[in-house]
N, C-alpha and C positions, 0 to 999 in steps of 0.2 A: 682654600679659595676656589672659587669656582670660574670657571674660565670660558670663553665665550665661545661659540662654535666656530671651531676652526675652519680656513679655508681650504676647498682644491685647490689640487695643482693647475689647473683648469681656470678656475678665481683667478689664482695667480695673474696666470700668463698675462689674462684677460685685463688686470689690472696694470699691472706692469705695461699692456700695448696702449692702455688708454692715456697713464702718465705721458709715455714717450710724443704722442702723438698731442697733448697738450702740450708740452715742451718744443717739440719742431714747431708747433705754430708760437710758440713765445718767439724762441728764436726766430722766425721769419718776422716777426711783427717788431722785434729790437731791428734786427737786416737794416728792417726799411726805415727805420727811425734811425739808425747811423747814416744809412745813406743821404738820407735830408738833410741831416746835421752835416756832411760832408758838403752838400751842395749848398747850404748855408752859408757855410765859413769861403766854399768859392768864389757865391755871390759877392761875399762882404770884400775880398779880395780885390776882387775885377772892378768893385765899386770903387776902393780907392785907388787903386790903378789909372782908373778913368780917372776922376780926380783928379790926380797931380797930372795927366797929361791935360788935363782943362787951362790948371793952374799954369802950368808951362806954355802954354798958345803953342802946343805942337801939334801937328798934324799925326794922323796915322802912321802914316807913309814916313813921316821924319824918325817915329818911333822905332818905327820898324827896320830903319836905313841903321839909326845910332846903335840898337842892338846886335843887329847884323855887323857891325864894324867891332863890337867890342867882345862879341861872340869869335869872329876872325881872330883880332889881339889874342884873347883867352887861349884859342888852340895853338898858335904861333909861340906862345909862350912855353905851353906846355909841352910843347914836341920840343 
């Protein structure tokens, strides 16, 4: 059988730099597409956060008072 012209080491290299550098751009381009997906799932997060502080008639400030006091508890406990 007859076999087709083989390549330089030269080809090679040449192709192997093109692969890699198609590949670093995948990889950046999934990056950025997990990172959306990260800020996503943040959003959705904070969406229901708000939420149930809607639903609770609390204030910011109330929030931030009651977490702060159960944060206090938490370490008091733990020491």
């Amino acid at each position: 059988m007859a076999r087709g012209q083989r390549k330089t080491i030269d080809e090679k290299i040449a192709a192997k730099q093109e692969l890699i550098e198609a590949l670093m751009i995948r990889v950046e381009s999934e990056q950025r597409e997990l990172e959306e997906l990260y800020e996503a799932k943040r959003r959705k997060e904070l969406e229901a956060v708000s939420n149930l502080i809607e639903e609770a008639g609390l204030t910011p400030e109330e929030v931030t008072a009651v977490l702060q006091q159960y944060l206090d508890n938490r370490d008091e406990m733990v020491s």
